[in-house]
Each structure stands twice: as structure tokens, then as C-alpha cells.
C-alpha positions, 0 to 999 in steps of 0.5 A: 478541709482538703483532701489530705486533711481529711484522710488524716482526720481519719487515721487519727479517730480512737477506735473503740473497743470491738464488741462481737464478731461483726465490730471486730471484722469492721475494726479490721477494714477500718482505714489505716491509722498510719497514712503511707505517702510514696515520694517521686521525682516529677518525671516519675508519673508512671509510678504513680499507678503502681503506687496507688495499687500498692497501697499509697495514700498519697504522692508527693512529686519532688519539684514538679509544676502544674504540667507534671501535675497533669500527667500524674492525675492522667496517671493516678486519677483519685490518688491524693497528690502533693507537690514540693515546688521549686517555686512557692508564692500564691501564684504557683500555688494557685497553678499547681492547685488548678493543674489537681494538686491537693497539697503542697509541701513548703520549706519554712526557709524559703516558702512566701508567705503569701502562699498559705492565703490560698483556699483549696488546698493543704499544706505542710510545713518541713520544719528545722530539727532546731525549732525552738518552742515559741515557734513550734507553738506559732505553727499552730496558728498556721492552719496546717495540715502536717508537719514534717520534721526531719528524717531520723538520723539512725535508730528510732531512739527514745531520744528522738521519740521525745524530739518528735513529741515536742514537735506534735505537742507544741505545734498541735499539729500532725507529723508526716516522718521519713522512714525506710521502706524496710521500717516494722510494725514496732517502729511505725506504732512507736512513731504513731503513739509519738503524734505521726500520723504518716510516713513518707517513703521514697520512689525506690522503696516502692516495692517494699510498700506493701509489706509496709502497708501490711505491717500498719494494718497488723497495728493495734487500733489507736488507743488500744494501749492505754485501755489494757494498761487500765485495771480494775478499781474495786471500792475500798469497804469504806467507800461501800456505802454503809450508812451508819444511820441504818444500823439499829442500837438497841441498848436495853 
């Protein structure tokens, strides 16, 4: 399991309903349920540090190599990081995962296919916004991390919540989703019930990500909805139990 894959793991666990003062301040310093991953170009590694401190879980370094790698683990060491390369056969990817990468982002146009033998590292996938159904379902049989579908194009609609869906329930696989630095808490819940389990802002967003962080942690826990849409199911009389056989009829 890489690191990435395991950082999703958790984000995705159900909470369960707190129970006393003590369950609900542990609820609270729980690991967030919505990962925030910050995008840089590969000549950025300075920002890398702020980006952890801010509140990143992870980097993903637009177009960099083993080198820029490098300086970015010098510059974040700890901080998850991906790459998007230029190049994407199992040789680069093996370079890049030796240089500290912990996951690599393919384009599913362009990625060799010999590039997802390599061990040790995570993967995602950029996906086609035309994507039919047979394919997404074969995506499940990739081993992959995330999925990342294509930027929203305007407002969050109910139109593309339900494009989101068909990529989480087809492909059975996690989605990471471009969204602005100013996104709210609404939207980033709506994304999450929708089967995202990150989002990806840009380098020049940096600066809003703690609000955006604090947003995600102001978040109900994952299954949370569903339990107070629950109601109480009281036993018809006729479903009390009596036993007819216990009732005493005396005719005499």
C-alpha cells in the first residue's frame, strides 16, 4: 500500500457516533475526511514547505523529474509527494520513485502501459470526461489509487454530482477533483458524499488553503447524514409479540 493510498484509507473510515465529551474532542482531532493536495510547477520546491505548514497532504509537481524531486523532499521531507511527468514508461517511473516520489499522475492518452508494473509507488489515472461505462468499470482492475476526473466547468450542478458518481461507482475507485481555493464547506461535503476523497488546488491558490483546510475540518464526519435521516421504528401492536395461546378462555 503506498503512502498516498493509505492517507485515502483513512480519510474514508465512517465515523462513528461519539459518545461522551472524551469521543467527541477524539472525533474532532481525527484525520480529515477530505485530503487537500496543492499543485506546483516543478521549479516551485519552495513552496513546498509552506504548503506543508499550511496544511497540504500532498504535493503533486507538474512536470518535474528525479532532480526536482530531490529538492523537493530537501524542501518538505515527510510531505507526500506526486509527480506528473512528461515522460511515463517504467523507467522514469522507477527514477522518479527512487528520487522520493510516492505517486505518480498518468494521463490514460498518453501513460505506457508498462509503467503501472512498477511496485512501491501510487498511482492516478486523469480520466476522459467521455469515459464510457465498460471502461470505467475496467479501471477497477488497475489497482489504482484515485481517479481524477476533469475540472468542473462552472457551478458544482446536481448534473455533474451525478457525472462524478458514475466515475466513483463505476470505476470503484476514489476521485481527486480540481477546485478552486475559495470552494466552501458545502461544496467540498457535496464532492465528498459524491465518492471524492481529495481536492486539488493550485500553487497560486496557496494562500487560501488554510481557510480551505479549516473549512474541511468544520465538516460533519463521514456518514453522519445518513444516520440522522434514520427514524425510529416503533413495533406495530401486531408485531408486539402476544401469544394467542396465552390467553385463557374459559367458556363455563
Amino acid at each position: 500500500m503506498s503512502k498516498l493510498s493509505d492517507a485515502i484509507r483513512r480519510a474514508g473510515r465512517t465515523a462513528p457516533a461519539p459518545l461522551g465529551f472524551a469521543a467527541r474532542a477524539a472525533a474532532a482531532a481525527a484525520s480529515p475526511t477530505v485530503l487537500c493536495f496543492v499543485r506546483l510547477n516543478a521549479n516551485e520546491a519552495n513552496k513546498a514547505e509552506e504548503a506543508a505548514k499550511k496544511g497540504a497532504d500532498a504535493v503533486i509537481i507538474d512536470g518535474g523529474d528525479a532532480g526536482k524531486v530531490k529538492d523537493f523532499v530537501r524542501k518538505a521531507p515527510g510531505l507526500i509527494l506526486g509527480v506528473r511527468p512528461h515522460k511515463s514508461d517504467r523507467e522514469q517511473i522507477t527514477s522518479l520513485r527512487e528520487a522520493g516520489a510516492d505517486f505518480v499522475v498518468l494521463d490514460v492518452d498518453s501513460a505506457m502501459a508498462d509503467a503501472l508494473l512498477e511496485e512501491n509507488i501510487g498511482f492516478l489515472l486523469l480520466v476522459r470526461s467521455d469515459a464510457d461505462d465498460t471502461r470505467l468499470r475496467l479501471l477497477s482492475d488497475l489497482n489504482l489509487d484515485a481517479l481524477v476526473p476533469p475540472a468542473p466547468d462552472g457551478a458544482l450542478t446536481v448534473e455533474r454530482l451525478l457525472e462524478l458518481r458514475r466515475f466513483s461507482a463505476l470505476g470503484r475507485t476514489p476521485l481527486l477533483v480540481e477546485v478552486s481555493g475559495d470552494a466552501g464547506a458545502s461544496s467540498v461535503q457535496a464532492l465528498r458524499e459524491s465518492g471524492v476523497a481529495g481536492v486539488i488546488i493550485e500553487g497560486s491558490s496557496l494562500g487560501k488553503l488554510e481557510k480551505l483546510r479549516a473549512a474541511i475540518g468544520a465538516m460533519p464526519p463521514r456518514g453522519r447524514m445518513r444516520e440522522e435521516r434514520r427514524e425510529a421504528m416503533i413495533p406495530a401492536p401486531s408485531m408486539a409479540g402476544h401469544d394467542h395461546d396465552d390467553d385463557d378462555f374459559d367458556d363455563d
